[in-house]
mmCIF file of the N, C-alpha and C atoms, coordinates in Angstrom:
data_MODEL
# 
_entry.id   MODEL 
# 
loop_
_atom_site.group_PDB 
_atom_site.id 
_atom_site.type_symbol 
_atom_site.label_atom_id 
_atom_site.label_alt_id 
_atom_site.label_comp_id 
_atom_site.label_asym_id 
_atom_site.label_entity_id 
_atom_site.label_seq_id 
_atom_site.pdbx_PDB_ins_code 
_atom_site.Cartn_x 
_atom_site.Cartn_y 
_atom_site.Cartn_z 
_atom_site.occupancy 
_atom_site.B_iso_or_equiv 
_atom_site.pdbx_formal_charge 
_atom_site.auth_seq_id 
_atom_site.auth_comp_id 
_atom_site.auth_asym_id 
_atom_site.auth_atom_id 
_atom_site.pdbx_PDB_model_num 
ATOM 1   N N  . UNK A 1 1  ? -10.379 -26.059 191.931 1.00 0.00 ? 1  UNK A N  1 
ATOM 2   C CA . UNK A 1 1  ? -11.310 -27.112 191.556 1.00 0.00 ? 1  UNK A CA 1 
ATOM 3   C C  . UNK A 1 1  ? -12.705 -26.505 191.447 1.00 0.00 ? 1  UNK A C  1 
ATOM 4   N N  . UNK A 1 2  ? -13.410 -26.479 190.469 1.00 0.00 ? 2  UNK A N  1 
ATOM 5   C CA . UNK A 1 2  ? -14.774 -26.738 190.347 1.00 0.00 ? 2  UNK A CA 1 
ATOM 6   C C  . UNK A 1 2  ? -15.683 -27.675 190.110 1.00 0.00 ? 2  UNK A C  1 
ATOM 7   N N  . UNK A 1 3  ? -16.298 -27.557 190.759 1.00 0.00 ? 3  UNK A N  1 
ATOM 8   C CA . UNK A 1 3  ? -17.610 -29.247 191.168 1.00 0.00 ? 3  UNK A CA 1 
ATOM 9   C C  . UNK A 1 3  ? -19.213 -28.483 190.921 1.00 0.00 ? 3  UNK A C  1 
ATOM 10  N N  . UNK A 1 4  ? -19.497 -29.322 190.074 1.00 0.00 ? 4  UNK A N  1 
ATOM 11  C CA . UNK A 1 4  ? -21.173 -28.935 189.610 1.00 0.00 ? 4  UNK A CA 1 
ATOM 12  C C  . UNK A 1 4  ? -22.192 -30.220 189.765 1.00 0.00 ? 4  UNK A C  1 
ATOM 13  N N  . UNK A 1 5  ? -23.284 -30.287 189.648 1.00 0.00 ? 5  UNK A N  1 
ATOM 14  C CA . UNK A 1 5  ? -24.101 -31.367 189.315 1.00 0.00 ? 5  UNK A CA 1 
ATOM 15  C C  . UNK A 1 5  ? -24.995 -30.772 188.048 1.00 0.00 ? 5  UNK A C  1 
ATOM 16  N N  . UNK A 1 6  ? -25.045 -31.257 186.897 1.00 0.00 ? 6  UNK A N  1 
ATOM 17  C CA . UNK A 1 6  ? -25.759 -31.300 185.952 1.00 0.00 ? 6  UNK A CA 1 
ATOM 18  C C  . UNK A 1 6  ? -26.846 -32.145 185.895 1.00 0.00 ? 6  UNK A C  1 
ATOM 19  N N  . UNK A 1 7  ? -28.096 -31.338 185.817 1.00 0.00 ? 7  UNK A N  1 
ATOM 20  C CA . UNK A 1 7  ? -29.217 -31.893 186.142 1.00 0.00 ? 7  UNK A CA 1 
ATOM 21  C C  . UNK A 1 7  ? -30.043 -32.621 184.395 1.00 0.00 ? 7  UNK A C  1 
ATOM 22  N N  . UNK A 1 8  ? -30.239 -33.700 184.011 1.00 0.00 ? 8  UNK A N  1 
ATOM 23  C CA . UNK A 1 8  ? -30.131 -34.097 182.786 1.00 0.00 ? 8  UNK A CA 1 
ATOM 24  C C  . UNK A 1 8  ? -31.529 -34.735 182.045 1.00 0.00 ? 8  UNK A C  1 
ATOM 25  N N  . UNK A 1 9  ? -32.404 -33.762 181.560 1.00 0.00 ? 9  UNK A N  1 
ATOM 26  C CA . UNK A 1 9  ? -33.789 -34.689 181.212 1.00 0.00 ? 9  UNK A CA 1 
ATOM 27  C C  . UNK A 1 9  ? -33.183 -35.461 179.747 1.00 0.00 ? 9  UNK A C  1 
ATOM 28  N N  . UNK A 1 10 ? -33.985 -36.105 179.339 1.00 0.00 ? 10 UNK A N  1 
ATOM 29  C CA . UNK A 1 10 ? -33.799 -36.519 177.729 1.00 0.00 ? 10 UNK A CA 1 
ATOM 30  C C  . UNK A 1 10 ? -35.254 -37.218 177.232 1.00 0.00 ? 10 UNK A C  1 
ATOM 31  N N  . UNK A 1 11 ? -35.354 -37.828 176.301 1.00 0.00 ? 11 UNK A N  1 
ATOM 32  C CA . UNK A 1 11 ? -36.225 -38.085 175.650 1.00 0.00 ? 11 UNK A CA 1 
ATOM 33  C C  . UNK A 1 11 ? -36.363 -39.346 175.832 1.00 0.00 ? 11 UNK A C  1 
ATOM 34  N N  . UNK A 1 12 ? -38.051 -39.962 176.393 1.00 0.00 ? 12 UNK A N  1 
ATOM 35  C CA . UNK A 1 12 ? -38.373 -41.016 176.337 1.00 0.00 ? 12 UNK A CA 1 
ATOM 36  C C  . UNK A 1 12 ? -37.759 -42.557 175.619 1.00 0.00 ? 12 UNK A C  1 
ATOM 37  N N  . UNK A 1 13 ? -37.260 -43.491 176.347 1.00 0.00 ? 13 UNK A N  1 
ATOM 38  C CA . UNK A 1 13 ? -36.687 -44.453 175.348 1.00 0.00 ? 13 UNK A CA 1 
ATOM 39  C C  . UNK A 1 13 ? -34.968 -44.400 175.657 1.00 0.00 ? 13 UNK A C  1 
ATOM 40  N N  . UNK A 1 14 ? -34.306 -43.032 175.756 1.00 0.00 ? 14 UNK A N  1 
ATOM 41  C CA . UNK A 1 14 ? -33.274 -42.775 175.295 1.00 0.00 ? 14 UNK A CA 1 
ATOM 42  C C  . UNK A 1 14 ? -32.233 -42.495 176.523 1.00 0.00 ? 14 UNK A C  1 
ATOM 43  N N  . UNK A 1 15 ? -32.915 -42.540 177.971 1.00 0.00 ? 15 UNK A N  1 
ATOM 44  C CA . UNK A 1 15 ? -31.695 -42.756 178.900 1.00 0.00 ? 15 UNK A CA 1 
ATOM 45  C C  . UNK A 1 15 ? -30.788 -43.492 178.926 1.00 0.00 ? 15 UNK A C  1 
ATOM 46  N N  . UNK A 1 16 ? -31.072 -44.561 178.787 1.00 0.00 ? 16 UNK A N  1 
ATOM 47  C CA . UNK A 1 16 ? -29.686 -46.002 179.293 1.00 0.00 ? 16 UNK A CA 1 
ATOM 48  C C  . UNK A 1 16 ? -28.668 -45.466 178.283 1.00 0.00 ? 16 UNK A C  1 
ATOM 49  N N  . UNK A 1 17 ? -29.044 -45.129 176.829 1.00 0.00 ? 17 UNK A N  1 
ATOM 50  C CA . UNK A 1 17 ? -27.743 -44.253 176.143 1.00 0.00 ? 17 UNK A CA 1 
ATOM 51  C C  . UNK A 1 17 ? -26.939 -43.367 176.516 1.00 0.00 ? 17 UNK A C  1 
ATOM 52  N N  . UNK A 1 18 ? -28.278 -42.555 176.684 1.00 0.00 ? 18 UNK A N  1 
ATOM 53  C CA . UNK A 1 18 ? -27.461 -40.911 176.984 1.00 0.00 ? 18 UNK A CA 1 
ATOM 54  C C  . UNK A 1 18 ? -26.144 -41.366 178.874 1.00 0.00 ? 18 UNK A C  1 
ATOM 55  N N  . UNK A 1 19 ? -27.203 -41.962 179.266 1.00 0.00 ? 19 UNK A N  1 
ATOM 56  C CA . UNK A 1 19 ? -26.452 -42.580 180.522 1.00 0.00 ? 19 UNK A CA 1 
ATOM 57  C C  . UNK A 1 19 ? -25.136 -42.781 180.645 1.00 0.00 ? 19 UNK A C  1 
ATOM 58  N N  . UNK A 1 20 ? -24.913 -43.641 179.692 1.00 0.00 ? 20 UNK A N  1 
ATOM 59  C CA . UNK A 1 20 ? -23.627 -44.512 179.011 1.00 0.00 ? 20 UNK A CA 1 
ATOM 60  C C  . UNK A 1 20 ? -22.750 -43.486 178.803 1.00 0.00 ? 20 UNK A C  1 
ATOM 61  N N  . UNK A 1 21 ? -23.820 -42.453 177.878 1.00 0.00 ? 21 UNK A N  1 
ATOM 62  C CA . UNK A 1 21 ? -22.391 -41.335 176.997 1.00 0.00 ? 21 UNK A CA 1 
ATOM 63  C C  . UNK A 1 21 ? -22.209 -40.482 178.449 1.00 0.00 ? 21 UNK A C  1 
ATOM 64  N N  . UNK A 1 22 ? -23.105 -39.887 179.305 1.00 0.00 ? 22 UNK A N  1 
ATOM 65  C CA . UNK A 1 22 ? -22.099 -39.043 180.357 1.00 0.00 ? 22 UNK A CA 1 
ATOM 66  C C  . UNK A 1 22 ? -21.443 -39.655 180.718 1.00 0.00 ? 22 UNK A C  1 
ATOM 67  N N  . UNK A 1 23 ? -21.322 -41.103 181.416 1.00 0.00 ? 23 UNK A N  1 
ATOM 68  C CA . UNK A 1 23 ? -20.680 -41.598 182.149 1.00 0.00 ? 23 UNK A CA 1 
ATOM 69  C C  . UNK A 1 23 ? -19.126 -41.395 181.917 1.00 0.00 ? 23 UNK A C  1 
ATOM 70  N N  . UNK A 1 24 ? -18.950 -41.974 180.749 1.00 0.00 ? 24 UNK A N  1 
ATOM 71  C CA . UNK A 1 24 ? -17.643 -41.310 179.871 1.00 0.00 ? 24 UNK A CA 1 
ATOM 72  C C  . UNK A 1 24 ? -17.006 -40.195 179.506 1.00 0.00 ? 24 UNK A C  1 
ATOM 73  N N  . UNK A 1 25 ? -17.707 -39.109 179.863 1.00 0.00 ? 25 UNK A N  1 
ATOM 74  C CA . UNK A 1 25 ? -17.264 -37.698 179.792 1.00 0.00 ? 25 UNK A CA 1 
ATOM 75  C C  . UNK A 1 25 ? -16.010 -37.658 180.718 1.00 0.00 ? 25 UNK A C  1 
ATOM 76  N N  . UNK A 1 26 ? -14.742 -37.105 180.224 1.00 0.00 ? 26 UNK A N  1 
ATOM 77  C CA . UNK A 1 26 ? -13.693 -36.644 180.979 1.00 0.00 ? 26 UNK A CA 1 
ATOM 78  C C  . UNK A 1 26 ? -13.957 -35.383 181.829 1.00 0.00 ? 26 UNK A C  1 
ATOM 79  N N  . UNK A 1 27 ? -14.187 -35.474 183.276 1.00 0.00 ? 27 UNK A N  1 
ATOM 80  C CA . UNK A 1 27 ? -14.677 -34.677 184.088 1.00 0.00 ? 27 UNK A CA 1 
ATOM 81  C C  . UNK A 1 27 ? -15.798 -35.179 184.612 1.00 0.00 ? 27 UNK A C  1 
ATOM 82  N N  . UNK A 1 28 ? -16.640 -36.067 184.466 1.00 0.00 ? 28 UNK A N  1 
ATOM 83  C CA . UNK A 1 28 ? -17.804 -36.811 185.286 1.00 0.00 ? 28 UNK A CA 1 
ATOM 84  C C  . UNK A 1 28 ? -16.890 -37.674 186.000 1.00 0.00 ? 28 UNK A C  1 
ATOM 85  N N  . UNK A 1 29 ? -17.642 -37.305 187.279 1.00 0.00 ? 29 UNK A N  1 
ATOM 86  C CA . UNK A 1 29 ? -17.007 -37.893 188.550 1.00 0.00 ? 29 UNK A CA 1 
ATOM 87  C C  . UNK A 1 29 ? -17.973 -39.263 188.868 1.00 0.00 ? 29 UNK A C  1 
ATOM 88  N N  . UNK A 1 30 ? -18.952 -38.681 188.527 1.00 0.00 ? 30 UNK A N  1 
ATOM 89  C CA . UNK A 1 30 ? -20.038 -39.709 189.072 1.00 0.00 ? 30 UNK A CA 1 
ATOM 90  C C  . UNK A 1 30 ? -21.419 -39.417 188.324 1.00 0.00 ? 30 UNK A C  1 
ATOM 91  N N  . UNK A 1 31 ? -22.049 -40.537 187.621 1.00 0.00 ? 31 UNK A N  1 
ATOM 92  C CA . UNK A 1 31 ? -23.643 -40.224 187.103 1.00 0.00 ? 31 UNK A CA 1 
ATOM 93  C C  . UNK A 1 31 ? -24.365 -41.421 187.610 1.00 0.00 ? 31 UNK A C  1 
ATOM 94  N N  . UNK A 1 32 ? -25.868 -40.935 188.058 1.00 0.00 ? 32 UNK A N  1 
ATOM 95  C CA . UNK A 1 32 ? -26.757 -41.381 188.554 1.00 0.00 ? 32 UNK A CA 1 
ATOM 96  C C  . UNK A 1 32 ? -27.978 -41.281 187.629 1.00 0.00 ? 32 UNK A C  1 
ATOM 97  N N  . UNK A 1 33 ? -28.538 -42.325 187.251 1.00 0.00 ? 33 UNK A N  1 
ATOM 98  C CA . UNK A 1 33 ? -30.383 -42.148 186.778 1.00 0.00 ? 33 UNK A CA 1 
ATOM 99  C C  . UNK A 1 33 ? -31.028 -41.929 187.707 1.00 0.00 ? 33 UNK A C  1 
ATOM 100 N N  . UNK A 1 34 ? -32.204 -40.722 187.953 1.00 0.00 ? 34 UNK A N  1 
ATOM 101 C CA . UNK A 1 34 ? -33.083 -40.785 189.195 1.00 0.00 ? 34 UNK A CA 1 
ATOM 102 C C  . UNK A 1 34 ? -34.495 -40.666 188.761 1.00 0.00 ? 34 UNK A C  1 
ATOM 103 N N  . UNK A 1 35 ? -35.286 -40.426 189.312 1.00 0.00 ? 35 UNK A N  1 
ATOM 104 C CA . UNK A 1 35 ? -36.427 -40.257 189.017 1.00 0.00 ? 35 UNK A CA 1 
ATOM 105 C C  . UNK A 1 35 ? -37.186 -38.957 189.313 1.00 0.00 ? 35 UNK A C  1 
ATOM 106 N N  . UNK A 1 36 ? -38.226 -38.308 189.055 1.00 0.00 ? 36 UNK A N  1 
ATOM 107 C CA . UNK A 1 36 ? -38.731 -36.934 188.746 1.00 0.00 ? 36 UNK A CA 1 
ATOM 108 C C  . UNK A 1 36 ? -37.997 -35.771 187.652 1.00 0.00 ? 36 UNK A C  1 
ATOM 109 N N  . UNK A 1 37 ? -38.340 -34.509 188.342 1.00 0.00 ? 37 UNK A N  1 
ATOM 110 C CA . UNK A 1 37 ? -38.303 -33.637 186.690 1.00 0.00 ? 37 UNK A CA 1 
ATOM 111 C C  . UNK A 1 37 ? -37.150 -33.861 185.703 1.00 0.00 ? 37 UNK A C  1 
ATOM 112 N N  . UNK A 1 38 ? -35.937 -34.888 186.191 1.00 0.00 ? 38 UNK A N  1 
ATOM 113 C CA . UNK A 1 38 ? -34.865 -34.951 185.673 1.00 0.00 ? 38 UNK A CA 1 
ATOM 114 C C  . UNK A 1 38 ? -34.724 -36.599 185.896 1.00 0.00 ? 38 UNK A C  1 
ATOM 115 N N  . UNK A 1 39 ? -33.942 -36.936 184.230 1.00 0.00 ? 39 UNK A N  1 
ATOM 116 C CA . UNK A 1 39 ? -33.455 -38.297 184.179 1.00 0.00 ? 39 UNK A CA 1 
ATOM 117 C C  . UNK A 1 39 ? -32.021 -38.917 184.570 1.00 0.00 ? 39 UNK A C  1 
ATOM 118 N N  . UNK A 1 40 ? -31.036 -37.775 184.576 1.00 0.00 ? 40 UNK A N  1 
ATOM 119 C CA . UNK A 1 40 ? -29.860 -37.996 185.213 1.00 0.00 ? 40 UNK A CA 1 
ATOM 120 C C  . UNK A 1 40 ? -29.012 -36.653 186.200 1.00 0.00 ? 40 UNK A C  1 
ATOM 121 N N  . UNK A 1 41 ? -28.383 -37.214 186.812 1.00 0.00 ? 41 UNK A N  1 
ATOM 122 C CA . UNK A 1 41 ? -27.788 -35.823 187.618 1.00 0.00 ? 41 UNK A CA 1 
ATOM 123 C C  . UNK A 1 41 ? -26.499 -36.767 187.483 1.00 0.00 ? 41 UNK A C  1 
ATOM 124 N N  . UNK A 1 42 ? -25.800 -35.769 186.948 1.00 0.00 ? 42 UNK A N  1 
ATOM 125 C CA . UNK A 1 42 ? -23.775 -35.887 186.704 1.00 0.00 ? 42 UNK A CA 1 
ATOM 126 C C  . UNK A 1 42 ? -23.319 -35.144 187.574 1.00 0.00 ? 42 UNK A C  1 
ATOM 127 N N  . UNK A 1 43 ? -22.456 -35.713 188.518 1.00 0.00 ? 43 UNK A N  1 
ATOM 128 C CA . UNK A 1 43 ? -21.557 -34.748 189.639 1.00 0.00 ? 43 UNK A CA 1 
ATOM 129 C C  . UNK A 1 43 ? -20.325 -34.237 188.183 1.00 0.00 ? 43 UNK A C  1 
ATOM 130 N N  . UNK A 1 44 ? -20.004 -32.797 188.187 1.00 0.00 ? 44 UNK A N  1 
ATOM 131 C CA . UNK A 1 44 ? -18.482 -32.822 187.361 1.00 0.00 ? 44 UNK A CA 1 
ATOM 132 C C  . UNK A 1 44 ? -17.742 -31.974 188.268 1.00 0.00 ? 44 UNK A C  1 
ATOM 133 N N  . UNK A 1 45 ? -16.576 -32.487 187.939 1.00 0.00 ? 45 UNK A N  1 
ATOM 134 C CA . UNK A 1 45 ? -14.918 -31.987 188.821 1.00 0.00 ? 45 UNK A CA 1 
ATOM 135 C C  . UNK A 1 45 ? -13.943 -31.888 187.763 1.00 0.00 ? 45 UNK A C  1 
ATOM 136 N N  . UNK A 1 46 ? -14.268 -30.278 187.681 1.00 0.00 ? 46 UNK A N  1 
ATOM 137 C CA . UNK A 1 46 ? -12.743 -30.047 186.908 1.00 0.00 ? 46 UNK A CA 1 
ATOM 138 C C  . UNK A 1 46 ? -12.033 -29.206 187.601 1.00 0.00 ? 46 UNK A C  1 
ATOM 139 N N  . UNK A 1 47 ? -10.928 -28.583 186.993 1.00 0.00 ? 47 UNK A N  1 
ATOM 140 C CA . UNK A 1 47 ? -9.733  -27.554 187.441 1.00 0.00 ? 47 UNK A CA 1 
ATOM 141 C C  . UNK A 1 47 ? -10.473 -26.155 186.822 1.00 0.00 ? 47 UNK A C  1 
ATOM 142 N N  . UNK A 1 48 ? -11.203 -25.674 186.250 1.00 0.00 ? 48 UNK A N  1 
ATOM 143 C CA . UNK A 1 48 ? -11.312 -23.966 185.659 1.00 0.00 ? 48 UNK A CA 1 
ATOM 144 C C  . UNK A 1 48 ? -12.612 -24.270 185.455 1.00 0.00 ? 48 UNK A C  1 
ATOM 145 N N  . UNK A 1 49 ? -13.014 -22.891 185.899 1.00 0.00 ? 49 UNK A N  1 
ATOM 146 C CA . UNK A 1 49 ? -14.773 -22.553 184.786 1.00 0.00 ? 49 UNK A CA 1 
ATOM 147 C C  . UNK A 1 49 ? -14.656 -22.750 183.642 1.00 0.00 ? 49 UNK A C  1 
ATOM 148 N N  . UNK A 1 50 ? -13.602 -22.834 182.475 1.00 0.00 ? 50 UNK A N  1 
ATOM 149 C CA . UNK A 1 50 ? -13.658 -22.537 181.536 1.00 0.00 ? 50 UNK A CA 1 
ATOM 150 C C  . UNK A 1 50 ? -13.948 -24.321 180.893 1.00 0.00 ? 50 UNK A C  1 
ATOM 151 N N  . UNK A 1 51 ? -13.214 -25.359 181.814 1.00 0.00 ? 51 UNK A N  1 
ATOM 152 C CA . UNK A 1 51 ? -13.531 -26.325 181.568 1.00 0.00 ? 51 UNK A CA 1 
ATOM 153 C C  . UNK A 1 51 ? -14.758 -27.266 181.316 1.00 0.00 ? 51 UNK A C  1 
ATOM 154 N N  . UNK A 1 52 ? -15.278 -25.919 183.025 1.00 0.00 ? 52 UNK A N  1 
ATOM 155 C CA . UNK A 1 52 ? -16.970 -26.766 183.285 1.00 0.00 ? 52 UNK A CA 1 
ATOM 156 C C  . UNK A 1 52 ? -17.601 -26.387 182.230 1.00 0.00 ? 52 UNK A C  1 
ATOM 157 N N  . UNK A 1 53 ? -17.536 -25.075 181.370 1.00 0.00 ? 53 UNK A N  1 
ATOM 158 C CA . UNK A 1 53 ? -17.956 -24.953 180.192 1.00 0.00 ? 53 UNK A CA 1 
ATOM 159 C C  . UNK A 1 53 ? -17.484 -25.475 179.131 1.00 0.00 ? 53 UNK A C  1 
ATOM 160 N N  . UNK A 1 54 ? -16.700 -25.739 178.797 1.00 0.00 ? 54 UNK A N  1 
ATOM 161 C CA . UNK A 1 54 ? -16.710 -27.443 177.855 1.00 0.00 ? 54 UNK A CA 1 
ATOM 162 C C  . UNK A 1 54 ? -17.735 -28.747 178.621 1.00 0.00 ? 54 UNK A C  1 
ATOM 163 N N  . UNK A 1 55 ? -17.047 -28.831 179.171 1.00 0.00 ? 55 UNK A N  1 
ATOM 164 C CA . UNK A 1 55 ? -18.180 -29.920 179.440 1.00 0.00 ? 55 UNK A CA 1 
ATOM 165 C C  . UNK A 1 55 ? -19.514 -30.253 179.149 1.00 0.00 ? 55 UNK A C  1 
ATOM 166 N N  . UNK A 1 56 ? -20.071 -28.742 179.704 1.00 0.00 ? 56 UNK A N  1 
ATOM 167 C CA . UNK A 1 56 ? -21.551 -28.782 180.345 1.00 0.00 ? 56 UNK A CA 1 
ATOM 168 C C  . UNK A 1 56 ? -22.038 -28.846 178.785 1.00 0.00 ? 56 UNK A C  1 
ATOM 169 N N  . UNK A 1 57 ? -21.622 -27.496 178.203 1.00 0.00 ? 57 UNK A N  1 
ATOM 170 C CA . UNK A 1 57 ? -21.899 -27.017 176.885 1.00 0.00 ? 57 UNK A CA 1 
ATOM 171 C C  . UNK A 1 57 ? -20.965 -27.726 175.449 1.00 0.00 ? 57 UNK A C  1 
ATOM 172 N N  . UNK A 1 58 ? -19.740 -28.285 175.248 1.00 0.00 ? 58 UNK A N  1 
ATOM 173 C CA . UNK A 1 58 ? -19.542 -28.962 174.251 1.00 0.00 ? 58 UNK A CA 1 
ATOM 174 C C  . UNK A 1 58 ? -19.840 -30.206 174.684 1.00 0.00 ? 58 UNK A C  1 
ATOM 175 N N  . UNK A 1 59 ? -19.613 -30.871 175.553 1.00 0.00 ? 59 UNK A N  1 
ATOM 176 C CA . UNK A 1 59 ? -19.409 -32.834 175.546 1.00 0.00 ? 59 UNK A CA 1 
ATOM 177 C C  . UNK A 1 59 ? -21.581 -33.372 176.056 1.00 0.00 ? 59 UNK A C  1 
ATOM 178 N N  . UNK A 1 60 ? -21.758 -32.583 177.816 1.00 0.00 ? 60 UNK A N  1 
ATOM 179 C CA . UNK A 1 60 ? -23.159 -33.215 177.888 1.00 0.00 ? 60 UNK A CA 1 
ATOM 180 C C  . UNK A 1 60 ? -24.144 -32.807 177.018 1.00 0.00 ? 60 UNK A C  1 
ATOM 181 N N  . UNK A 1 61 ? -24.464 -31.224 177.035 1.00 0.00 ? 61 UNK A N  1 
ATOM 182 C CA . UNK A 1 61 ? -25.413 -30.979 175.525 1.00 0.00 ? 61 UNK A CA 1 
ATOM 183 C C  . UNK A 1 61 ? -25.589 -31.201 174.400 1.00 0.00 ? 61 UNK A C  1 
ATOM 184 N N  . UNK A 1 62 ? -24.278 -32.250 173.821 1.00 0.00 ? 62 UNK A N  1 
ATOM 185 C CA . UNK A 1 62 ? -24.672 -32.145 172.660 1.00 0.00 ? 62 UNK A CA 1 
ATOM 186 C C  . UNK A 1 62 ? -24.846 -33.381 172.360 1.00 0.00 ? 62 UNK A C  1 
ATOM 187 N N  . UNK A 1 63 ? -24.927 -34.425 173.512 1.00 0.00 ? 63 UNK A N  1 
ATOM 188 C CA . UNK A 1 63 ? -25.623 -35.984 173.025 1.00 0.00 ? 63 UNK A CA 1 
ATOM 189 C C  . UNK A 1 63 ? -26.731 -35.878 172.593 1.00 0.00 ? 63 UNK A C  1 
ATOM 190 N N  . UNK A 1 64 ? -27.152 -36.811 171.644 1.00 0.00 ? 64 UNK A N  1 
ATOM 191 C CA . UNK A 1 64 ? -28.637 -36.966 170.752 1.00 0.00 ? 64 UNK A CA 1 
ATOM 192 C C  . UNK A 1 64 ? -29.084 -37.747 172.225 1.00 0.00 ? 64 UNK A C  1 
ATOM 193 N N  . UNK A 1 65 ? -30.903 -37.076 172.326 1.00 0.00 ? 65 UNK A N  1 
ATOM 194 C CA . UNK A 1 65 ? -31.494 -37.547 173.413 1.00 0.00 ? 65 UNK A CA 1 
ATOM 195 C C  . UNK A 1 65 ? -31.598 -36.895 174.150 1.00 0.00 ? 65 UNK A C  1 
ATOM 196 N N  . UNK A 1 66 ? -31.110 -35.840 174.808 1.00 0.00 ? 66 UNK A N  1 
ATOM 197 C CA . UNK A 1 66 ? -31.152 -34.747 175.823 1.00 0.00 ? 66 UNK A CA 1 
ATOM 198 C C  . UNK A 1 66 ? -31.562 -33.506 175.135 1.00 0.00 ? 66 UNK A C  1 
ATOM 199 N N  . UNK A 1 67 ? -33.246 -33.639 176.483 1.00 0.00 ? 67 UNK A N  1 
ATOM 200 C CA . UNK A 1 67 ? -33.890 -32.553 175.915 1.00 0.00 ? 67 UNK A CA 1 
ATOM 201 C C  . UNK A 1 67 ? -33.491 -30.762 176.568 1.00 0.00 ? 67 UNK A C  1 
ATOM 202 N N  . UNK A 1 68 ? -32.923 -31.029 177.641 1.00 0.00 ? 68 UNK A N  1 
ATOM 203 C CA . UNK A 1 68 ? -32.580 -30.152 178.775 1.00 0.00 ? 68 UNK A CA 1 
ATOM 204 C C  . UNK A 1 68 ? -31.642 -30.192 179.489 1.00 0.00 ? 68 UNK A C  1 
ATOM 205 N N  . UNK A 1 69 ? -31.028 -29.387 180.197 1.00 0.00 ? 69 UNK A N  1 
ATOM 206 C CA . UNK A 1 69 ? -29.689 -29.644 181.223 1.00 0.00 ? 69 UNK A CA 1 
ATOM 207 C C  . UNK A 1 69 ? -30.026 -28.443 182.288 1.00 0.00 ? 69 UNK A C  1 
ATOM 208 N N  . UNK A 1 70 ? -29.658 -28.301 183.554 1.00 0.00 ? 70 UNK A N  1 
ATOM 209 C CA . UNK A 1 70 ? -29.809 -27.489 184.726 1.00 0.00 ? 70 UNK A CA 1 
ATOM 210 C C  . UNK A 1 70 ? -28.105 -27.877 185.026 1.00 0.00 ? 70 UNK A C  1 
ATOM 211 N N  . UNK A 1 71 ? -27.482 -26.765 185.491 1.00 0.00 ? 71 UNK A N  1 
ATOM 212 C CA . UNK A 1 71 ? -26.585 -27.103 185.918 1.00 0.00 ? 71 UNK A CA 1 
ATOM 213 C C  . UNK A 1 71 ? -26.411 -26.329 187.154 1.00 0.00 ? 71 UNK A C  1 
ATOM 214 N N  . UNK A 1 72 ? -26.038 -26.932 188.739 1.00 0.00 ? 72 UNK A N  1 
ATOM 215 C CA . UNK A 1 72 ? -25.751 -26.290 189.502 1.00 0.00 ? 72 UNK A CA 1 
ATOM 216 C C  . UNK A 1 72 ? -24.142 -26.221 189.973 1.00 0.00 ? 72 UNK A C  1 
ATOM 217 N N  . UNK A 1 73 ? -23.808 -25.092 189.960 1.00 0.00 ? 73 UNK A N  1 
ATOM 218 C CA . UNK A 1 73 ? -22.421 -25.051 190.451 1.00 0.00 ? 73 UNK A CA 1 
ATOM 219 C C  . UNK A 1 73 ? -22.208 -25.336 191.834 1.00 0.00 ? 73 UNK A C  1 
ATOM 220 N N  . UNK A 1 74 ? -21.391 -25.881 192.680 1.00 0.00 ? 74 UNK A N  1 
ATOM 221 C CA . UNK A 1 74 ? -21.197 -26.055 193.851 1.00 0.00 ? 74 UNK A CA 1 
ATOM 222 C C  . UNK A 1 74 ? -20.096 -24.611 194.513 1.00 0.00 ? 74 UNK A C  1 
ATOM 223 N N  . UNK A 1 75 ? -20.907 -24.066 195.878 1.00 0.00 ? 75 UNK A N  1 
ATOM 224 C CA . UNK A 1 75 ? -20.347 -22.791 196.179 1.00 0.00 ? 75 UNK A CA 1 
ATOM 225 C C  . UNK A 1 75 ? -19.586 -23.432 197.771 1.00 0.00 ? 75 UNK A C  1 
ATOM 226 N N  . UNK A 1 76 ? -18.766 -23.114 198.057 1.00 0.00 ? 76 UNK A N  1 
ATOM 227 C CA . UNK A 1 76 ? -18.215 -22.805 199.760 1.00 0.00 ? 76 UNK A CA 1 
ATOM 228 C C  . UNK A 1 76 ? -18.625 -21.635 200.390 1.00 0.00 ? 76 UNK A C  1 
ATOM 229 N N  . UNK A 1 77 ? -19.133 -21.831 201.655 1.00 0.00 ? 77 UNK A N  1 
ATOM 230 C CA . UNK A 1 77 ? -19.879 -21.133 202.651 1.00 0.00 ? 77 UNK A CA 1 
ATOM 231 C C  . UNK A 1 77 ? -18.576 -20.680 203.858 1.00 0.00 ? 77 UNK A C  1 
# 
């Protein structure tokens, strides 16, 4: 399993959309609107890196409205 949070700015006007479209991403576990340098943070849970890279990079980047993405991977200690 790999678990990330994608950190999600976008463009004035255009959250409650972009909102909508992560929410629906196959592999978002959970999305939140918050407030400061970022407009949404997406928990994702998939099975392979190769997935979280679909995700991150074909399905969240390429909604109209998102100006930026941070993505942190989640590590075990």
């Amino acid at each position: 399993m790999v678990s990330a949070y994608s950190l999600i700015s976008t463009e004035p006007g255009k959250t409650a959309e972009v909102f909508q479209r992560v929410k629906s991403i196959e592999g978002v576990k959970k999305a939140e609107c918050v407030t400061g340098s970022y407009d949404i943070v997406a928990r994702v849970e998939v099975d392979s890196p190769e997935k979280l890279t679909k995700v991150v990079f074909g399905d969240i980047r390429s909604i109209a409205g998102i100006t930026s993405t941070a993505t942190l991977i989640v590590t075990e200690l």
